[in-house]
PAKE-494179 format. One record per atom (N, C-alpha, C): x, y, z. Coordinates in steps of 0.1 Angstrom, whole numbers, padded with zeros to 4 digits, always signed. Each point is the difference from the previous one (the first is absolute). Layout:
BEGIN
XYZ/...
END
This chain:
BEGIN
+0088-0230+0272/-0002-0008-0013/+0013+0001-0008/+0000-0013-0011/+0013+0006-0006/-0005-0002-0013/+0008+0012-0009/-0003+0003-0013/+0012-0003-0010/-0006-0012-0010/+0008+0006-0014/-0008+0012-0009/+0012+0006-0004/-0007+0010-0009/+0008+0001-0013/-0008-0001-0015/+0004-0001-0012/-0007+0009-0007/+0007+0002-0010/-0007+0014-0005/+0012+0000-0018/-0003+0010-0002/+0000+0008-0012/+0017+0008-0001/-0001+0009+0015/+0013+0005+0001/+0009-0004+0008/+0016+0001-0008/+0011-0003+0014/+0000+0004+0011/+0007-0002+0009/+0003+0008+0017/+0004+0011-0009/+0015+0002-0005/+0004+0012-0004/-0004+0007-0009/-0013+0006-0005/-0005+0005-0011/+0002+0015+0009/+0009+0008-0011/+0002+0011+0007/-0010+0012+0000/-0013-0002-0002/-0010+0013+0001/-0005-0007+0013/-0003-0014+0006/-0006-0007+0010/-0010-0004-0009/-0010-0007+0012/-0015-0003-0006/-0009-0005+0013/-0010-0004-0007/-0009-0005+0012/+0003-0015+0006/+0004-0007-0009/+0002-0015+0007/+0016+0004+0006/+0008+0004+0000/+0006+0006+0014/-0004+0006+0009/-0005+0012-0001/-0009+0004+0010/-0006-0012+0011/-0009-0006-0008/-0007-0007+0007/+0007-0010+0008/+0008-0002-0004/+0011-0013+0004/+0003+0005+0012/+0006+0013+0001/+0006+0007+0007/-0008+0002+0013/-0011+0006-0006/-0011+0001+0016/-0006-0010+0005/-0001-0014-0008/-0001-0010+0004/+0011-0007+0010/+0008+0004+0004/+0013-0006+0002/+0000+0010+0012/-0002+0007+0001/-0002+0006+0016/-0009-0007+0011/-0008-0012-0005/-0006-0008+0013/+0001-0011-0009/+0006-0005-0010/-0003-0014-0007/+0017-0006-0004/-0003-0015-0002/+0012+0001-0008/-0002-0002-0018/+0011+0005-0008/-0001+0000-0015/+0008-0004-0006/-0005-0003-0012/+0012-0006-0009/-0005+0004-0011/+0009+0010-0008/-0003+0010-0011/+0012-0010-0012/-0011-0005-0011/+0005-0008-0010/+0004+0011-0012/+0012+0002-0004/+0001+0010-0011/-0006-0013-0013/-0001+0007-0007/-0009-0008-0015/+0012-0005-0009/+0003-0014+0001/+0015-0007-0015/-0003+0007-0008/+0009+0000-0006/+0008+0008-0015/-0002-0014-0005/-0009+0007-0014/-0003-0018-0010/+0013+0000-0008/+0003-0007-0011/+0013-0005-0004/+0004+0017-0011/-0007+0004-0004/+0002+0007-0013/+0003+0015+0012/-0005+0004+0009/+0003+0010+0006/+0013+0000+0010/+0004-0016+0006/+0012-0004+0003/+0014+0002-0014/-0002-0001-0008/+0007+0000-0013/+0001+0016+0003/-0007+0011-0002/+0004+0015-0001/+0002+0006+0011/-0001-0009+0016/+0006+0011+0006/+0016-0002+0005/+0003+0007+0005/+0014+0008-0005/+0003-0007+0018/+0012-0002+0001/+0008-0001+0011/-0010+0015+0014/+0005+0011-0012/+0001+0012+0011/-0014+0001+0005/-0011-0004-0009/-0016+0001+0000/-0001-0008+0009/+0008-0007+0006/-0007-0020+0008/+0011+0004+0010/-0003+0006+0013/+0007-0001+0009/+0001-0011+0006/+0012-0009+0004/-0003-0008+0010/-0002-0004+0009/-0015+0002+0005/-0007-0003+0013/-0002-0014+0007/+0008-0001+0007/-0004-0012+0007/-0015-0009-0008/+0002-0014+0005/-0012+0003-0003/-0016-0003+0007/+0003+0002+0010/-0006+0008+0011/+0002+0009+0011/-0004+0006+0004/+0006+0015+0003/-0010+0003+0011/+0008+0001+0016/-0010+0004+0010/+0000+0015-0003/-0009+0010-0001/+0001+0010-0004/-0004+0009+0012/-0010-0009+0010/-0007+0008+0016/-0001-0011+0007/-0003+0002+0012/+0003-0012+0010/-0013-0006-0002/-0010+0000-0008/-0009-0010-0005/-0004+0001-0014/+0009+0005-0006/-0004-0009-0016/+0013+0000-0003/+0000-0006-0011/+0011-0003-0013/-0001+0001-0013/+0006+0001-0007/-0001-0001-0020/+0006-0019-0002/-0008-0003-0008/+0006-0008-0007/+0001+0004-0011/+0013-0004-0007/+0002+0003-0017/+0004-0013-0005/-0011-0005-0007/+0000-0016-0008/+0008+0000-0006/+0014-0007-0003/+0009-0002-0008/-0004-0008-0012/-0011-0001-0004/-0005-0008-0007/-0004+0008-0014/+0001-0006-0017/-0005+0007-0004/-0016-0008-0004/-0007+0008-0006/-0014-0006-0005/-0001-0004-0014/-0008-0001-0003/+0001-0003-0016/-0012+0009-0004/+0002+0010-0017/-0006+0009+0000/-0011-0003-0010/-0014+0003+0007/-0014-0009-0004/-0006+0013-0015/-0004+0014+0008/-0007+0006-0005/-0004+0003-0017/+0012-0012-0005/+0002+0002-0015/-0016-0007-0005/+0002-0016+0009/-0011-0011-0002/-0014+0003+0000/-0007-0007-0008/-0013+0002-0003/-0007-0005+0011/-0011+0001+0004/-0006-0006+0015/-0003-0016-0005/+0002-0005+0008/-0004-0013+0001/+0012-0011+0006/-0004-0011-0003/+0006-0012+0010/+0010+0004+0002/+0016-0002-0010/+0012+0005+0003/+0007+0011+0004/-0009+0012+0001/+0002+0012+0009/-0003-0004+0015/-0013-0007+0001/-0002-0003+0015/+0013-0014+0004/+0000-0002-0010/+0010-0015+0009/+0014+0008+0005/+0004+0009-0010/+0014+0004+0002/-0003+0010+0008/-0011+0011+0007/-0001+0011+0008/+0000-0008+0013/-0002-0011+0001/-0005-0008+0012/+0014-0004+0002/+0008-0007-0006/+0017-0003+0004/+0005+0013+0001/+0000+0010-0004/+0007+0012+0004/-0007+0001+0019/-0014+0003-0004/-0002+0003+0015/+0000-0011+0012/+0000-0017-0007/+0007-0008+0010/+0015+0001+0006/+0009+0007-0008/+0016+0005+0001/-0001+0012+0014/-0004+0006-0003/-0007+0016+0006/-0001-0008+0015/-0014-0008-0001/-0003-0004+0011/+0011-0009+0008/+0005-0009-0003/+0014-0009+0008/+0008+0009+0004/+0000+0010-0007/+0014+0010+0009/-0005+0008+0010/-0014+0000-0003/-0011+0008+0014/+0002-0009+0008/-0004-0012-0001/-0003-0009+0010/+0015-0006+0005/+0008+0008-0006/+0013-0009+0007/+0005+0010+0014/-0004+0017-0003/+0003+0010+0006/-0010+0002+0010/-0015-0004-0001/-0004+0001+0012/+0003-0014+0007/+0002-0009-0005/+0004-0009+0012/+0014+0004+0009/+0010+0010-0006/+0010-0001+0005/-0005+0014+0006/-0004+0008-0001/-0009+0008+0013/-0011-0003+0008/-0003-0008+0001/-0007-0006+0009/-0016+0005-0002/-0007+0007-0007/-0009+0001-0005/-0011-0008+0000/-0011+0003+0006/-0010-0009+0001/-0013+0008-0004/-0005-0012-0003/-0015+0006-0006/-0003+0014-0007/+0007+0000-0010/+0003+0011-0010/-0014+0007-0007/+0006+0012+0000/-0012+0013-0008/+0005-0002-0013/-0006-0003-0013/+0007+0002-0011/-0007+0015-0006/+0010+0013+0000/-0005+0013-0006/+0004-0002-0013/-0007-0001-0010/+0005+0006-0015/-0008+0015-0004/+0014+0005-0005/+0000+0013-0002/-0002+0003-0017/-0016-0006-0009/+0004-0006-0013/+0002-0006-0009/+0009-0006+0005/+0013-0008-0006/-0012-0015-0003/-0003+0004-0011/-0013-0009-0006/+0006-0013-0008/+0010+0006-0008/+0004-0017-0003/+0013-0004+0006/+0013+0002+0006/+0010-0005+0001/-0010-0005+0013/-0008+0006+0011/-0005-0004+0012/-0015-0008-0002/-0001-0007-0011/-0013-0002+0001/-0002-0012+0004/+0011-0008+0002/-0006-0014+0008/+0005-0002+0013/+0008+0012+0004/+0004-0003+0010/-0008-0002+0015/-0017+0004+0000/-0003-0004+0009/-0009-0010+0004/+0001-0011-0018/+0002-0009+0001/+0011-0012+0005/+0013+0007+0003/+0013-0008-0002/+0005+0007+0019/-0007+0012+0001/+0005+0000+0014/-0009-0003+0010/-0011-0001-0005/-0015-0005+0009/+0000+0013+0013/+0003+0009-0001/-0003+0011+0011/-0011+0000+0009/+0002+0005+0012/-0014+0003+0010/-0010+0007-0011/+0007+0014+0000/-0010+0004-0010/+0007+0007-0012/-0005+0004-0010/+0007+0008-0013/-0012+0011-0001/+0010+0011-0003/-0003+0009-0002/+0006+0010-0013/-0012+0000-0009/+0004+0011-0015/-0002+0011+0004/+0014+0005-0005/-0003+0021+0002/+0000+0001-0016/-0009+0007+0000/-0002+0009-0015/-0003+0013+0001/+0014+0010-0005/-0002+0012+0003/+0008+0011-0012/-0004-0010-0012/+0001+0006-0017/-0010-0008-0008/-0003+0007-0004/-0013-0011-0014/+0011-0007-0011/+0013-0007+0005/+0007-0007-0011/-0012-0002-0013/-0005-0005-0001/-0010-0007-0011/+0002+0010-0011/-0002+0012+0003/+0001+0012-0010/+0015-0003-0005/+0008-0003+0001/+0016+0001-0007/-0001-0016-0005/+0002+0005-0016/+0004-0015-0012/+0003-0011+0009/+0016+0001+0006/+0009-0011+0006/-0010-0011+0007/-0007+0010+0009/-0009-0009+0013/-0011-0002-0008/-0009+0004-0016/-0011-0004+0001/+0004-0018-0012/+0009-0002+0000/+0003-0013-0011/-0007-0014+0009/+0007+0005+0010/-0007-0016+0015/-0005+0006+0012/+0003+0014+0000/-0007+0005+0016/-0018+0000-0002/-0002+0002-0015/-0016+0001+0002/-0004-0013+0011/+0002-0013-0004/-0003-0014+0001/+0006+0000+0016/+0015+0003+0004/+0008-0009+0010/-0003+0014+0017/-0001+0013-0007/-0004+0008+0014/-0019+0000+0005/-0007-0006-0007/-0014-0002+0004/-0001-0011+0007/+0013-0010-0006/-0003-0016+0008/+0009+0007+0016/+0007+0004-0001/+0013+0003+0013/-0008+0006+0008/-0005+0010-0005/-0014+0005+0013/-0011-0006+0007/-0004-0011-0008/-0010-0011+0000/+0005-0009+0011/+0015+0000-0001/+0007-0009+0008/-0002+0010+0019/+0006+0007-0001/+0003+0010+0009/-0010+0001+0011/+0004-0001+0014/-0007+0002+0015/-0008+0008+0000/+0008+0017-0009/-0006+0010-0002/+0009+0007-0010/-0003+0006-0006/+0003+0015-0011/+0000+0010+0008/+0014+0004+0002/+0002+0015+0004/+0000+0011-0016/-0007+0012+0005/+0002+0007-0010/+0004+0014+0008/+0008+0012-0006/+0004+0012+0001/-0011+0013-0003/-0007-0009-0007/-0009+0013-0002/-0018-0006-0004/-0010+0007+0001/-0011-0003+0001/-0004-0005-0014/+0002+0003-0012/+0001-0001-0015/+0003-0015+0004/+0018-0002+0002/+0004-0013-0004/-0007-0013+0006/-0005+0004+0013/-0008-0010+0010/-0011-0001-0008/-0008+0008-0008/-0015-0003-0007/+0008-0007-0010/+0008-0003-0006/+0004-0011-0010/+0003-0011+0002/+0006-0005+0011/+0008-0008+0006/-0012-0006+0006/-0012+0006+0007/-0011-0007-0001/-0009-0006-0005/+0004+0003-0011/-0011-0010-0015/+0009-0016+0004/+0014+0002+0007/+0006-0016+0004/-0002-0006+0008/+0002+0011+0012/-0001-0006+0010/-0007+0007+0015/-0013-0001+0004/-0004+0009+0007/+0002+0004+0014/+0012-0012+0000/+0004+0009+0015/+0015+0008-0003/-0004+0008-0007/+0009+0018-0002/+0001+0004+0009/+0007+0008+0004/+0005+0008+0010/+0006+0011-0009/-0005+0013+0005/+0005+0013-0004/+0009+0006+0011/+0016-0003-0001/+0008+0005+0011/+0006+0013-0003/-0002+0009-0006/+0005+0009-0001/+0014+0004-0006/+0006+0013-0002/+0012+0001-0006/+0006+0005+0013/+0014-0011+0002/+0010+0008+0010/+0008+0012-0004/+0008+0007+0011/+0016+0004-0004/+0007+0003+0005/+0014+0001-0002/+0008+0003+0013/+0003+0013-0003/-0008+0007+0005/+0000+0018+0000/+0010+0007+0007/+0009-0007+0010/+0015+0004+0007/+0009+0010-0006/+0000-0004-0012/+0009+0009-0005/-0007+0012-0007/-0013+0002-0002/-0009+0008-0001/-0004+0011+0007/+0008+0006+0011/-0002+0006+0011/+0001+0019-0010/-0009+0007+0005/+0001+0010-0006/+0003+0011+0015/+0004-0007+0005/+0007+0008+0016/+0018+0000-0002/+0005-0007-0012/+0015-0004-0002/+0001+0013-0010/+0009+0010+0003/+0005+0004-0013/+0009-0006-0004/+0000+0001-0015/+0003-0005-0012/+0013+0009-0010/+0010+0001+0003/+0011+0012-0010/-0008-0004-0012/+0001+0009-0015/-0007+0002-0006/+0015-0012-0010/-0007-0005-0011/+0008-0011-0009/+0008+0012-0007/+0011-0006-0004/+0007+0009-0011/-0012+0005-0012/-0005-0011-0005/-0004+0001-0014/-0014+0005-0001/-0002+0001+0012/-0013+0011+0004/+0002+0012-0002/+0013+0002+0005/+0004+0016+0007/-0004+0007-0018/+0006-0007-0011/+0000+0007-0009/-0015+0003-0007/-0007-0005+0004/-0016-0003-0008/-0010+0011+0011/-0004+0007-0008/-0008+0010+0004/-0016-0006+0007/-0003+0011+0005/-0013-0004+0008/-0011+0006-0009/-0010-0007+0001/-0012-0008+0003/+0007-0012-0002/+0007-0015+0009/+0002-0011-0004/-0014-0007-0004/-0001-0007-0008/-0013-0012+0003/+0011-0012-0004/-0003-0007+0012/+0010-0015-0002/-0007-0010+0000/+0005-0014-0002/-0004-0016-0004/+0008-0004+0006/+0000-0012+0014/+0011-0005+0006/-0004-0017-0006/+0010-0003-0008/-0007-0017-0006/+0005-0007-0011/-0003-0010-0006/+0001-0008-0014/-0004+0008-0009/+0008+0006-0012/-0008+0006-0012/-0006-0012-0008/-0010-0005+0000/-0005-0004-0007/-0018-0002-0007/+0007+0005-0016/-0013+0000-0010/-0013-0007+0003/+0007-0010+0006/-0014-0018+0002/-0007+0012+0011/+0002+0006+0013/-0005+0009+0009/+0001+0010+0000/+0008+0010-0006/-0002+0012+0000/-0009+0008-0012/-0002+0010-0006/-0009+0007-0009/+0015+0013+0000/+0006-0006-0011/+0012+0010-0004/-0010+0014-0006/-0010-0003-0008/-0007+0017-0003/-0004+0006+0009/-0004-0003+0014/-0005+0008+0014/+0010+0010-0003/+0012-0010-0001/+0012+0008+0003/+0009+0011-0006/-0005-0002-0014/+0005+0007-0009/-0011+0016-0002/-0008-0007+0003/-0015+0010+0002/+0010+0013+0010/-0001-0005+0010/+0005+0009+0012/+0012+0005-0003/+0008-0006-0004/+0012+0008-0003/+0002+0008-0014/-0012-0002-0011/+0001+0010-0012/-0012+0016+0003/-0008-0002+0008/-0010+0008+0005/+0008+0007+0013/+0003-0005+0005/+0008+0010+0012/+0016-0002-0001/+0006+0006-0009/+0013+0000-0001/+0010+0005+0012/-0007+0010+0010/+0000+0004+0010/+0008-0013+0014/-0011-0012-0008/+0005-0008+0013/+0008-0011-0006/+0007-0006+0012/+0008-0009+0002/+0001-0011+0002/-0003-0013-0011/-0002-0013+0005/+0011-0007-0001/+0001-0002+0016/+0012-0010+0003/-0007-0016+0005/+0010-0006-0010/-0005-0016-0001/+0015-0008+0007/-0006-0006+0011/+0012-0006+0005/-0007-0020+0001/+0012-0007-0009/-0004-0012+0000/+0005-0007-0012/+0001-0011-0003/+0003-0003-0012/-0010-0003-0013/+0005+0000-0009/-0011+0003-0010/+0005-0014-0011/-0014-0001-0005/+0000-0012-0015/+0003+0009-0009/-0005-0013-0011/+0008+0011-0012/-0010+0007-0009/-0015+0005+0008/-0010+0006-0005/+0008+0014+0004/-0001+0001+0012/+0004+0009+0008/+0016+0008-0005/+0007-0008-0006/+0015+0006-0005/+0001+0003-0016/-0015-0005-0003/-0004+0005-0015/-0010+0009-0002/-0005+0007+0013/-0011+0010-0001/+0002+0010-0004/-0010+0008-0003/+0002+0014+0003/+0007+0009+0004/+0002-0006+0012/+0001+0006+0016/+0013+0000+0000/+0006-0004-0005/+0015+0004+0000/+0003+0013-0008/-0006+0006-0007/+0005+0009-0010/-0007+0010+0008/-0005+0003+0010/-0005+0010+0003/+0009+0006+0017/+0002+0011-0004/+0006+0004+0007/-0001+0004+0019/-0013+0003-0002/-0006-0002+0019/-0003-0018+0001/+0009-0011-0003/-0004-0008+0004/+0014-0006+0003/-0002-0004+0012/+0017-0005+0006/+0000-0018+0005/+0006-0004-0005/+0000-0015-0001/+0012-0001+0009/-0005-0005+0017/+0019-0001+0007/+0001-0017+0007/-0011-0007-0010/+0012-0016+0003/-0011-0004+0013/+0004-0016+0001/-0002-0006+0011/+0007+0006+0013/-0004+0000+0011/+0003+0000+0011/+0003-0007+0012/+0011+0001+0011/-0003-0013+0004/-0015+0004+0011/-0007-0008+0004/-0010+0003+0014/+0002+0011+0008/+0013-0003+0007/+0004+0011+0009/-0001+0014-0002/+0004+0002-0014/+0000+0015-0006/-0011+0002+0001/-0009-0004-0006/-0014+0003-0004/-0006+0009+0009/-0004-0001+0011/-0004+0014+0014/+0007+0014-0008/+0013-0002-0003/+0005+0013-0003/-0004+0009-0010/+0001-0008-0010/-0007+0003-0014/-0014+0003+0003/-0011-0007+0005/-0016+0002+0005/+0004+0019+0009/+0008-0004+0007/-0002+0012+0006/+0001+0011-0004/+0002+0003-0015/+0005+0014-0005/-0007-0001-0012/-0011-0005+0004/-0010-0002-0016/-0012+0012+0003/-0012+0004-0006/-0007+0005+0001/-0009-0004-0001/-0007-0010-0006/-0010-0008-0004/+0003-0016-0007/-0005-0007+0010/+0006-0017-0008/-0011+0001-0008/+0002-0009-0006/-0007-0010-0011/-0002-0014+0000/-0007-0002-0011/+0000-0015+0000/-0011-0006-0010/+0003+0005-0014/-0006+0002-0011/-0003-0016-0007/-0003-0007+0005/-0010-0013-0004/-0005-0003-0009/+0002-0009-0009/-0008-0006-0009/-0012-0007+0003/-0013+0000-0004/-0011-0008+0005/-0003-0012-0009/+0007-0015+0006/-0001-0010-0010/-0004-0009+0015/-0002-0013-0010/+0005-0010+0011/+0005-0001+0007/+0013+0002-0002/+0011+0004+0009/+0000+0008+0011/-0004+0009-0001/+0001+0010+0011/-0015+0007+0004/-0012-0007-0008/-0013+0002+0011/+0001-0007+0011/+0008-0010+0003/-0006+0000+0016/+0018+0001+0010/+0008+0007-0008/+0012+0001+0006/+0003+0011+0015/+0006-0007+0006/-0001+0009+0013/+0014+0007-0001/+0003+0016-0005/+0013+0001-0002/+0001+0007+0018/+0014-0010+0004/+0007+0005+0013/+0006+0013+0003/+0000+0005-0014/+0007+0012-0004/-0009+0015+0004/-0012-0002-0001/-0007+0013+0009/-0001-0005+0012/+0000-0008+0008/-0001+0001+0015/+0016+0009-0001/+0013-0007-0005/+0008+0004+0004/+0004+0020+0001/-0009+0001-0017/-0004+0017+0000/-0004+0008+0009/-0015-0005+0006/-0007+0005+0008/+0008+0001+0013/+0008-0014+0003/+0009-0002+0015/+0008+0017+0000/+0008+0003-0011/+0008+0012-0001/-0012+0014-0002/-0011-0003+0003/-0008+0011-0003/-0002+0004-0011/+0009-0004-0007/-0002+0003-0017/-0018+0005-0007/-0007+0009-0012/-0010-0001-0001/-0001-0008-0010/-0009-0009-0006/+0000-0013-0010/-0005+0001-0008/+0005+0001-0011/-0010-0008-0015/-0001-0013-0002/-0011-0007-0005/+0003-0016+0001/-0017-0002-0013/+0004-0010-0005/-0012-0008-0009/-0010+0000+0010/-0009+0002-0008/-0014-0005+0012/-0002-0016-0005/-0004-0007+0007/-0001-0016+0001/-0011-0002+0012/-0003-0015-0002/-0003-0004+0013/+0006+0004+0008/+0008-0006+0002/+0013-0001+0011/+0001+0012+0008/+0003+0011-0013/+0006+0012+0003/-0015+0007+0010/-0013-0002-0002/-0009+0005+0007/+0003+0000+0018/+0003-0012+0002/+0009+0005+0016/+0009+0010+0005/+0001+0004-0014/+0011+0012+0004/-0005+0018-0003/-0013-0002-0003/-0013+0013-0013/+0004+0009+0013/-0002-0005+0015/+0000+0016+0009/+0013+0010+0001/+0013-0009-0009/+0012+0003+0004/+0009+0004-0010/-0005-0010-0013/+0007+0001-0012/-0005+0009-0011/+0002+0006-0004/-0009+0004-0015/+0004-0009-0012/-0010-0001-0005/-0005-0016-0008/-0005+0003-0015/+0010-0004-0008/-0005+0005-0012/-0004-0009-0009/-0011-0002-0010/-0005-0003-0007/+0002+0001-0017/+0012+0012-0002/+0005+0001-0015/+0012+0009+0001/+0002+0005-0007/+0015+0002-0003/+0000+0016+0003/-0015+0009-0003/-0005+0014+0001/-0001-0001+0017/-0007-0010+0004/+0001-0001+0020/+0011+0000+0003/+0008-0007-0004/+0018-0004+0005/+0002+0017+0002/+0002+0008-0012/+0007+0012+0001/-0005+0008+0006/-0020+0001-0001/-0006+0007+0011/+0005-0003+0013/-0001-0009+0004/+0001-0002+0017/+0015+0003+0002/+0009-0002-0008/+0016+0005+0009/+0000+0014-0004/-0009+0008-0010/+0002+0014+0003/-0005+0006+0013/-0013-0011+0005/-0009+0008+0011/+0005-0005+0015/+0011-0011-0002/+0007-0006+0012/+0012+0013+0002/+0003+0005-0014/+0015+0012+0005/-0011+0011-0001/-0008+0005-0002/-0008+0010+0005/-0001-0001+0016/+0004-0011+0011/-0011+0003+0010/-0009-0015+0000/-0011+0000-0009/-0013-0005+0003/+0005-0015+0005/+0000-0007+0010/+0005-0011+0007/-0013-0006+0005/-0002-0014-0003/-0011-0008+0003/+0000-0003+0012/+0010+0005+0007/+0000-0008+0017/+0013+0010+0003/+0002+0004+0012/+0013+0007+0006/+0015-0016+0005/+0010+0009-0008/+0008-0012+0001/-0001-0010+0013/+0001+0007+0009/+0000-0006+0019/-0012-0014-0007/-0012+0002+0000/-0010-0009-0007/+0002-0008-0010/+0012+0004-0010/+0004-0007-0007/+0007-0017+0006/+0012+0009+0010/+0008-0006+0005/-0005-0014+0004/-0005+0009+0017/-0010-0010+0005/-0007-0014-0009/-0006+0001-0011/-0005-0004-0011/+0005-0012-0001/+0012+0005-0004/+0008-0009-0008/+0009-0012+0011/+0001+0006+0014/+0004-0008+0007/-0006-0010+0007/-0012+0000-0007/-0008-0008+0005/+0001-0013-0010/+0007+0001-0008/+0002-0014-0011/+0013-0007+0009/+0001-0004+0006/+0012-0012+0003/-0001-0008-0002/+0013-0009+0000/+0001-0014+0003/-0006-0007+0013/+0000+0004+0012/-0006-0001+0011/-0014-0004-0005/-0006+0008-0005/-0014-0001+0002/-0007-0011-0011/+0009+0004-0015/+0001-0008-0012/-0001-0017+0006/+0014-0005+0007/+0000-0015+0004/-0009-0002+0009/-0005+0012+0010/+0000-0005+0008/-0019-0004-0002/-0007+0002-0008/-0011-0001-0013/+0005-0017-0006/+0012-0003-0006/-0004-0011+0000/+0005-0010+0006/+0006+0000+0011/+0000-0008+0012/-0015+0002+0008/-0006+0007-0002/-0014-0004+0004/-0012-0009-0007/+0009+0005-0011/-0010-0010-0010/+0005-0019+0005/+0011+0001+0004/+0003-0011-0001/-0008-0011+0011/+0000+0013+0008/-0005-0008+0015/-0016-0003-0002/-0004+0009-0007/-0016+0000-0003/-0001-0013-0006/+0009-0004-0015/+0000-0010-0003/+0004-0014-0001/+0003-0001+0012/+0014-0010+0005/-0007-0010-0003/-0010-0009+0002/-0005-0011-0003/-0002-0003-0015/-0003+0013-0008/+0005-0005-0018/+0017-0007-0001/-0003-0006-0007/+0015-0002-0010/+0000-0003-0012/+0010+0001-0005/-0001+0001-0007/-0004-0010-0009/-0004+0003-0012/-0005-0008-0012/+0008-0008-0013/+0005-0010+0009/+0013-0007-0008/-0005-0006-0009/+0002-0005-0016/-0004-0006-0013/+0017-0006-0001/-0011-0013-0004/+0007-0012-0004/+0008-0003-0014/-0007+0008-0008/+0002-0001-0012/+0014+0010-0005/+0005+0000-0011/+0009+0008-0007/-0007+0009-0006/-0011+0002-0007/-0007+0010-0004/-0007+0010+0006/-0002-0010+0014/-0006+0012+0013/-0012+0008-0007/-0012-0008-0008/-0007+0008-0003/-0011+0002+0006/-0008+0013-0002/-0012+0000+0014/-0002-0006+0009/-0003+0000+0013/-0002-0009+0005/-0013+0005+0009/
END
């Protein structure tokens, strides 16, 4: 089969993501064509020469996919109130979108196209109208709806996109029970990952900026951010056990660079990282974390970030959630800010919900392998649906 895939993130977003991933393991028996998302006019205006490398603008990247990077800019909608003139002008943005698709797969020879959206609810919402695909397929694997930006037109434009769709992939069992109030042939494909560099059979030289920070570590490998994180878990643990050591590696908003947590002395703030480091830093921790906020946002979130824990044997703290309940035999799962600090005292006591080896195991059992290879089955199951094309510019219920 061959796949366009559109989404949310660039090829190069330097933490990765899942609509690479997926591209990626898709592209070991398929061919692909990974659309990075136009820069609309006002975001073309602020980036910088050095920020905008210039990449071809398509890019064989494996002997069966490519990037395309649309030289095109968009025009920037999200200001507009819903109605006719948002939809007329979202529809010429994503008729633009589309001709440069359709000019690239004709010049790859592409036939009978998969259209994957990763999302990408309005720059991609008519496109499977405008590319008429075998079949389309929505991944939804964040509750966007919960963040301002996406609820102005995503209320209205991601219930119609799903409605459209072959099928609804989802990442986690939460986001599939919502995505089904649209459309009921959901598909719950699970969370991938590429655990490779996760090996806890590699030693790891210890980081400089470790060497100086004393043990008990409890670390955070990730985004500092307030919208997801619960900065008091953290402040909690680090004013109650002055003893230990919270090292936060990742970059932070500006909740996070105005907190507390800076003035406190057992708390070590050492920056983004690139990917590669990351094993190294995990390896000389004593207890990860993964202190969660419980909103919209992150009840049905599948963080990749404890598979990657548990991969290194690490022992876990993590929000309890739906989500997180797939993880109860493995993770310790807290419920308030007094659990948070209980369970990493009783994880560096000893008391372990599973022996690392079990852990491991565990966690390698999340791939990408198994992840696509979940919805390439869906696809086969449902080959005779297709998709649900609307005629209209409003694309309302159908």
């Amino acid at each position: 089969m061959d796949y366009v895939i559109v989404g949310l993130q660039p090829w190069n977003l330097p933490l990765g993501g899942n609509c690479k991933d997926i591209a990626l393991e898709l592209a070991k028996a398929h061919r692909v064509l990974y659309v990075n998302p136009p820069d609309d006019w006002l975001t073309a205006l602020r980036r910088t020469q050095a920020a905008d490398p210039a990449d071809d603008e398509l890019m064989h990247v494996g002997a069966t996919c490519w990037v395309l990077t649309p030289r095109l800019q968009i025009c920037p909608l999200n200001w507009l109130p819903d109605g006719w003139l948002y939809d007329r002008l979202n529809y010429w943005n994503n008729r633009r979108v589309a001709q440069c698709i359709q000019q690239t797969v004709k010049q790859l020879g592409f036939a009978d196209v998969v259209l994957f959206n990763d999302s990408d609810m309005v720059r991609s919402f008519y496109l499977p109208d405008l590319l008429k695909p075998r079949q389309f397929i929505y991944y939804t694997r964040d509750n966007l709806l919960a963040i301002g930006y996406w609820q102005r037109h995503g209320q209205r434009l991601e219930p119609a996109l799903m409605r459209k769709a072959t099928f609804v992939a989802a990442n986690s069992a939460y986001l599939a029970r919502l995505a089904r109030q649209h459309n009921p042939r959901t598909v719950d494909i699970g969370q991938g990952c590429d655990l490779h560099q996760f090996d806890p059979a590699v030693s790891h030289p210890e980081p400089d900026e470790l060497t100086r920070i004393a043990h008990p570590r409890i670390g955070y490998l990730g985004a500092l951010n307030a919208a997801r994180l619960t900065i008091d878990w953290l402040v909690l643990a680090a004013h109650t056990h002055p003893d230990w050591q919270l090292v936060l590696i990742g970059p932070e908003d500006d909740a996070f660079r105005q907190s507390a947590l800076h003035e406190l002395p057992n708390v070590h703030f050492l920056g983004a990282k690139p990917m590669a480091q990351l094993p190294a830093y995990l390896a000389h921790l004593d207890v990860a974390i993964n202190p969660q906020q419980l909103n919209e946002l992150t009840i049905g979130n599948y963080p990749r970030k404890i598979d990657e824990y548990l991969a290194m044997g690490k022992p876990v703290v993590a929000l309890k959630t739906e989500t997180m309940a797939l993880f109860a035999d493995y993770v310790r799962l807290a419920a308030n800010g007094t659990e948070f600090v209980e369970h990493i005292r009783g994880l560096l006591d000893g008391y372990l919900p599973a022996p690392p080896d079990a852990c491991i195991a565990f966690a390698r059992q999340h791939t990408w392998a198994h992840s696509v290879g979940l919805l390439v089955q869906a696809q086969h199951e449902l080959i005779s649906h297709q998709p649900t094309l609307v005629d209209t510019l409003r694309n309302e219920p159908v």
